[in-house]
N, C-alpha and C positions, 0 to 999 in steps of 0.2 A: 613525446615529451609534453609537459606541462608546460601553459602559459599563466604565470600567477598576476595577481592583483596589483596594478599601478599606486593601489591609496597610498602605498609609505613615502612615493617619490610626493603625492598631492598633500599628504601630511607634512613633511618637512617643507617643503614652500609653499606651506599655508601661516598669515598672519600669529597663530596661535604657537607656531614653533620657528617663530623668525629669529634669523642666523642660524638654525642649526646646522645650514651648508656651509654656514663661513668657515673659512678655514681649506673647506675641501679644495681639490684641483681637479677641471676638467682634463681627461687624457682620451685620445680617439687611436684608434688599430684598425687599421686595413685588413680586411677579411685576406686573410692565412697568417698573421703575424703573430706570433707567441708574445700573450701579455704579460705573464706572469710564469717563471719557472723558482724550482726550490733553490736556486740558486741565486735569484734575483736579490736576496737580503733588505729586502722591505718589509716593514710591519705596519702593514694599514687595512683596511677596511674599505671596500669600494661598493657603488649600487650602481646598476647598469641603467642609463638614463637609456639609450638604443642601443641597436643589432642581439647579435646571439654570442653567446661566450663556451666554447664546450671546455669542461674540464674531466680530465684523465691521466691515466697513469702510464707509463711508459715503461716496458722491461723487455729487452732481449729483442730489441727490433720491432714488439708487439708495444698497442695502444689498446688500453681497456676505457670505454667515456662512462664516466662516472655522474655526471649530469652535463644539462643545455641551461645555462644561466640567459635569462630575458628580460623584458624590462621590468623594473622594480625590483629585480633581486637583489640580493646581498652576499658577499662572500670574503671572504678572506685571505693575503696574501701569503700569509705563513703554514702553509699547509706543503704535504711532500707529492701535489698534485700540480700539474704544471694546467696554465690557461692559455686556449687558444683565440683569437675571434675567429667566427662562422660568415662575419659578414662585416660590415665597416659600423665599429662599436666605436659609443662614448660613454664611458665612465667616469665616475665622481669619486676623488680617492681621498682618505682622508686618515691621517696617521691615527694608529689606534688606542692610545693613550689619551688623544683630543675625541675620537667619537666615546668611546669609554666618560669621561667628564661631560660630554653632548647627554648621551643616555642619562646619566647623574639628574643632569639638569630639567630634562623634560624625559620623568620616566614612565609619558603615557606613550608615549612612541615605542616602547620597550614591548609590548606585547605585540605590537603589528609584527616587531622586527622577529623576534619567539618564531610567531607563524610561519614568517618566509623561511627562516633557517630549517625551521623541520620540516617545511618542505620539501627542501632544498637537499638534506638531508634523508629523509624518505625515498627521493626519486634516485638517490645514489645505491641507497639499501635495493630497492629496484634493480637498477644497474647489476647490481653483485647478484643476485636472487636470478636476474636472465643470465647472468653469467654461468653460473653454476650447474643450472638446473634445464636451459632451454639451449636447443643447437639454434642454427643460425634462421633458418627459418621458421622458427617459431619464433624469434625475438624481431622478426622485423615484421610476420604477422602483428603479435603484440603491439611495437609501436603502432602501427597505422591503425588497430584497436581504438589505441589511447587516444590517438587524435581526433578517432572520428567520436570518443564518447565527452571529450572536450573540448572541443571549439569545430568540429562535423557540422555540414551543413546538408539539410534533406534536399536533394534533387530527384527530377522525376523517377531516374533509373539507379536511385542508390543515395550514398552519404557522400559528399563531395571535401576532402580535406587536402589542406596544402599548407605540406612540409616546407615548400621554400626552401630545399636542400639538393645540392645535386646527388646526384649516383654514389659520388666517391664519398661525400658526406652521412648519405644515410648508412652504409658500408662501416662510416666508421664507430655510428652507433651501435652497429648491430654485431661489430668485430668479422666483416667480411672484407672480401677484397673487394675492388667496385667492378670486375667480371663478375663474381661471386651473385653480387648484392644484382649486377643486371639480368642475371641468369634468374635468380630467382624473383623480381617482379614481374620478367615475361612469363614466366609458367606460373604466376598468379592469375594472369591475362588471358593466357590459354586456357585456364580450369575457368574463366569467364568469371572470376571473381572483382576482379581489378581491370579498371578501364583507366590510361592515360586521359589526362585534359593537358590546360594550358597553364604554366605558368607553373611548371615544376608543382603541378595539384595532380589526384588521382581520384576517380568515384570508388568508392566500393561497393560495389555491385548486390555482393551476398556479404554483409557482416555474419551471420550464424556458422557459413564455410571457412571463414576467415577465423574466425574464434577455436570453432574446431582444430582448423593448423596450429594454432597457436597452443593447443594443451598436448604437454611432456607426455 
């Protein structure tokens, strides 16, 4: 998953676009609380000030995640995609008729917001694209890919990157069970590609073996 850019939370409470949060309400969720389902009958507009938000779709007992909303994102509550928090979120929500006339008013903010949304957007197209085309271990290869070619840190023996998610969490990115999903980071470990750390982190040892997995 993608961790995008904080400027749109630093551009609305900057001088230059004061008040554009009046109006909003702060709402916090305890990681595992459903914040938003299609039944909820809200039409707003919310930006994640903290934690992680996953959004997915639900059918027949199965969960497909569609994206990991984080800070400075943006999303929408009328959507037929239900939201979870991943961990103790706060969000800024703000009816969408009032950010709608916000945008009006200050329509430099409007291209920041463009950006996040296709992002936002792209990483769902993502989602679908693993869905489809990759089994399960090649899409949890691919995440830990992503992370370590986005926010990866070089250590002596590898790329050192940290999900911050547990077992049954990454499982749900990757549409495994979380046996499934444990099964397969130990036989990452054993092919000596992936090494545990601390703090729900992992080094990757070989990215080029790990890339490999990851191609259908």
């Amino acid at each position: 998953m993608r961790l995008l850019s904080t400027n749109v939370l630093d551009m609305m409470k900057s001088k230059a676009f004061d008040g554009f949060l009046s109006g909003a309400c702060l709402r916090k969720a305890d990681k595992g609380a459903l914040v938003f389902t299609p039944e909820s009958g809200e039409n707003a507009v919310f930006i994640v000030v903290s934690g992680r938000l996953r959004v997915f779709l639900s059918y027949e007992g199965r969960e497909f995640t569609l994206a990991i909303l984080e800070q400075g994102d943006i999303f929408s509550t009328h959507t037929r995609a239900m939201i979870e928090a991943m961990s103790h979120t706060e969000i800024m929500l703000m009816n969408t008729k009032d950010f709608r006339e916000k945008l009006v008013a200050h329509p430099e903010i409007s291209m920041a917001i463009v950006g996040i949304l296709g992002d936002v957007l792209n990483s769902s197209l993502d989602a679908i694209e693993s869905l489809v085309f990759q089994d399960v271990r090649q899409r949890l290869a691919q995440i830990l890919i992503d992370e370590a070619e986005e926010r990866g840190e070089k250590v002596p023996n590898g790329i050192s990157v940290s999900l911050d998610l547990s077992t049954e969490n990454i499982g749900l990115l990757v549409g495994a069970s979380r046996q499934t999903t444990s099964q397969l980071i130990n036989e990452f470990i054993r092919l000596d590609i992936l090494e545990k750390s601390e703090n729900r982190s992992f080094v990757i040892k070989n990215i080029n073996a790990l890339k490999a997995l990851s191609r259908p």
